[in-house]
N, C-alpha and C positions, 0 to 999 in steps of 0.2 A: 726621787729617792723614796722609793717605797719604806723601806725603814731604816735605822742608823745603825752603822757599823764601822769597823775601824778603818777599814780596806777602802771603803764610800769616802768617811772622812778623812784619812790622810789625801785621798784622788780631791778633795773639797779644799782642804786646807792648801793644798800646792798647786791648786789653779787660781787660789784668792793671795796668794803672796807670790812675788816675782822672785827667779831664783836666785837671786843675788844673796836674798833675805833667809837664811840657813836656821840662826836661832829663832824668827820672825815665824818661822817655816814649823818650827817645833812647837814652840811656844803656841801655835794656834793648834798643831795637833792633841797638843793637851789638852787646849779646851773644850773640843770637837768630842773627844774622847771622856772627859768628865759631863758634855753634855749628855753622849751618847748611853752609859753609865745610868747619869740623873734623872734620864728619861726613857728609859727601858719598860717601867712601870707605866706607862700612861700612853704606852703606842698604841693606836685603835684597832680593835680585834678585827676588821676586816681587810683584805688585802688591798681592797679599792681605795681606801682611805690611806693619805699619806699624812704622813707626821709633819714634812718640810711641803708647806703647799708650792710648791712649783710650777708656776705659771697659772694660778689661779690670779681670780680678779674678784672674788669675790668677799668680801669682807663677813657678810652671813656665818657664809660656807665654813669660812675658816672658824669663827670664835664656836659656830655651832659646832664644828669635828674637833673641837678643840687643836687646831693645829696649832703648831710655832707660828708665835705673833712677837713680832721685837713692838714693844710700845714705842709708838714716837705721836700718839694723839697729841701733845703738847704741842707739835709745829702745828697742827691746825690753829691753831688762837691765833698765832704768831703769824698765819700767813694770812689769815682773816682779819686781822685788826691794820697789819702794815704793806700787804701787799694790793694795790690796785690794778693791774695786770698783770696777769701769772703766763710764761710761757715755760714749759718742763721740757727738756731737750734731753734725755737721757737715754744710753743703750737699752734694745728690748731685756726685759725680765729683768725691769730698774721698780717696777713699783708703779709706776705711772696712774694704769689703769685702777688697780689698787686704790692708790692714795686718791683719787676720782672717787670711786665708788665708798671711802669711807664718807670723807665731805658729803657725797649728798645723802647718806645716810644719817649724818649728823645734822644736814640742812630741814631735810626732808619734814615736812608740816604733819605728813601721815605716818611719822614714825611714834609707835603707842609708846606709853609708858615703863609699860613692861618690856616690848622690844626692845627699848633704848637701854635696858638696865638688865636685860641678856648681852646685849653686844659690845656696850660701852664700859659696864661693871667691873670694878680693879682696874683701867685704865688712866691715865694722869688726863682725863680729861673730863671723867664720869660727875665727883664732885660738883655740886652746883655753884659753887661761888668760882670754877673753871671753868665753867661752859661758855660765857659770855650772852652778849643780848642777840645774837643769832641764829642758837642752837633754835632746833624745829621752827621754822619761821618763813621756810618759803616753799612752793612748786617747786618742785622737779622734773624734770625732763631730760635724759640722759640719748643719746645718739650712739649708735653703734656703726662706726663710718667705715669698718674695716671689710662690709660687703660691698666694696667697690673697688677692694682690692682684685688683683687676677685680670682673667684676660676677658675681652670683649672690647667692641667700639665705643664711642662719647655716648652713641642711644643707648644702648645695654647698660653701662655705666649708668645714666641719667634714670634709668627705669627701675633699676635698682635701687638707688638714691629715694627717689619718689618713694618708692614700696616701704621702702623703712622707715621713712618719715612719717608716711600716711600710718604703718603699723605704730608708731612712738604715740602720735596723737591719740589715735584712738586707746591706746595704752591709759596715755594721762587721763584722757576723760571720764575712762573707767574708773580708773586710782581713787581720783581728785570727787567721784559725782556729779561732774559736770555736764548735764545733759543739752546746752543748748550749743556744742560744738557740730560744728557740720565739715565736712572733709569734701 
């Protein structure tokens, strides 16, 4: 959705309610429509840049183009203080990746001061007496497993795996200043 419009969001609002749901149906295109209204003023002058990040993953990205952000930084505590293994099982362009890349930005030991107060600033989790005792506290190391998607054999697969791995590492050593990693 490059930008919001009324024709975009009634096609938005009647793929997100079932048609059963008429008033449900309305009632969301109003608010699609007071969105679209309330946020006319703050669309970004370039065409490249979308208002509704759309398959983005990157948390950066977004607070920096100021896209639409729904806050929900408040389940991070929530899934950090009570959850001991996490498995997220949801349809693509659920968030997944997303709510991945906010956690290790909130995890992240090398995320500065300032960074953390571009990206986290007005969020219900920016506050310090929210953050809890894990905020900036560990390594990172994030895997992108999705080049093993597509076709090829177990070798091609496996070579590719490697390649990424080997790229991740030397990633972190860089990040982190760790010179005495060997690959």
């Amino acid at each position: 959705f490059p930008f919001m419009n009324m024709r975009r969001a009634s096609i938005v609002a009647d793929a997100l309610v079932s048609p059963a749901a008429s008033v449900g149906r309305r009632r969301l295109r109003q608010r699609a429509h007071r969105l679209a209204l309330a946020t006319s003023s703050e669309r970004p002058a370039s065409p490249k840049k979308t208002f509704f990040p759309y398959g983005v993953a990157s948390f950066a990205g977004i607070r920096k183009n100021k896209s639409f952000f729904v806050d929900k930084t408040e389940e991070i505590l929530r899934l950090l203080d009570e959850a001991e293994n996490v498995i997220c099982l949801r349809p693509p362009r659920w968030g997944k990746s997303l709510t991945v890349d906010i956690l290790a930005t909130f995890l992240d030991k090398n995320t500065s001061d300032e960074t953390f107060e571009k990206l986290f600033g007005g969020l219900a989790i920016f506050p310090e007496e929210n953050r809890g005792k894990l905020c900036r506290r560990f390594y990172m190391m994030k895997f992108d497993l999705s080049i093993e998607a597509g076709s090829g054999d177990v070798a091609e697969i496996r070579r590719r795996l490697y390649k990424e791995t080997n790229r991740e590492v030397r990633s972190f050593a860089r990040r982190y200043q760790l010179e005495d990693v060997t690959i």
